[in-house]
C-alpha positions as CSV (number, residue, x, y, z in Angstrom):
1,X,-10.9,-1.0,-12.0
2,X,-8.5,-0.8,-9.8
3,X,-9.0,-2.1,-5.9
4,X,-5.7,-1.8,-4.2
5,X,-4.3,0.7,-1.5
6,X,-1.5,1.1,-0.5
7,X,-1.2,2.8,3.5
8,X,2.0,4.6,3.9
9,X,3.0,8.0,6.7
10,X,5.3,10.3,6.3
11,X,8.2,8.7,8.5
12,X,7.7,5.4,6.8
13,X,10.9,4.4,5.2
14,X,9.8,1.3,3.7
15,X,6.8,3.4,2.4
16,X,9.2,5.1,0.5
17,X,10.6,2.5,-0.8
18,X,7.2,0.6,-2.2
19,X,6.2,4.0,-3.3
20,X,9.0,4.0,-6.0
21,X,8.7,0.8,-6.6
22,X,5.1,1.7,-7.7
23,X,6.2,4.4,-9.6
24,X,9.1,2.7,-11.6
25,X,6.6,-0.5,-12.1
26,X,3.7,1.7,-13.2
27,X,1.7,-0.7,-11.0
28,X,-1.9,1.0,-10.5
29,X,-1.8,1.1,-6.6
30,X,-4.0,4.2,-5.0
31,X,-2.0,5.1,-2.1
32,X,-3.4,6.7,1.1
33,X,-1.1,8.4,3.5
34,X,-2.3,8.3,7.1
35,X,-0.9,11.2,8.2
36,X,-2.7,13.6,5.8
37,X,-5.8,11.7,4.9
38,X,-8.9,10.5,6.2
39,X,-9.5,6.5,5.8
40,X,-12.2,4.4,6.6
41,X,-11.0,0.3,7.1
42,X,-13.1,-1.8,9.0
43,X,-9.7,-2.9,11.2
44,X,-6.9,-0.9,12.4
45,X,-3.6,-0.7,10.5
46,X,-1.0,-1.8,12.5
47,X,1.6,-2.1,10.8
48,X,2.7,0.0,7.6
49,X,3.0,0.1,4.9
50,X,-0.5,-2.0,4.2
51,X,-1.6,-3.1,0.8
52,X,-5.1,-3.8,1.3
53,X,-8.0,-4.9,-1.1
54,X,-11.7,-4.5,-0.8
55,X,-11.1,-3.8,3.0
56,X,-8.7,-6.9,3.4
57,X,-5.1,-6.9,4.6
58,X,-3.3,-8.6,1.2
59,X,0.7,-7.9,2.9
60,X,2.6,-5.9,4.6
61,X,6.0,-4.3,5.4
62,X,8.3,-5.8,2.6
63,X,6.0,-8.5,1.8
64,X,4.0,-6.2,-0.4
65,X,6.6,-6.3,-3.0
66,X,5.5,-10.1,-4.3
67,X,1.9,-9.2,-4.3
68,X,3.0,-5.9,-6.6
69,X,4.5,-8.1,-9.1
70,X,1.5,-10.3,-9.5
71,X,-0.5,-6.4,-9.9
72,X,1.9,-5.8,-12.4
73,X,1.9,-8.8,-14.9
């Protein structure tokens, strides 16, 4: 089963980016985009794009990219 999100918006150009790097990876990621969907965190994001887990911040920004890996393997 598969527990991570990934928060990205539409202006996000590092979304983009983490968003092919999903695709090209084939890492199982569920991504929400903010701007178009309803979410329900028990915190506020802040800062995107947010990898979270179970309702916990894992990384964010450029940071997700080493936690992908670890998805990935």
């Amino acid at each position: 089963m598969n527990n991570y999100t990934l928060y990205v918006d539409n202006n996000c150009s590092s979304c983009k980016k983490i968003q092919q790097y999903i695709n090209e990876n084939n890492i199982p990621v569920n991504t929400v985009n903010i701007d178009e969907e309803n979410y329900d965190l028990p915190f506020t994001i802040m800062i995107i794009p947010a990898l979270v887990k179970e309702n916990k911040l894992l990384a964010y920004g450029p940071d997700i990219t080493a936690i992908l890996d670890h998805i990935k393997q």
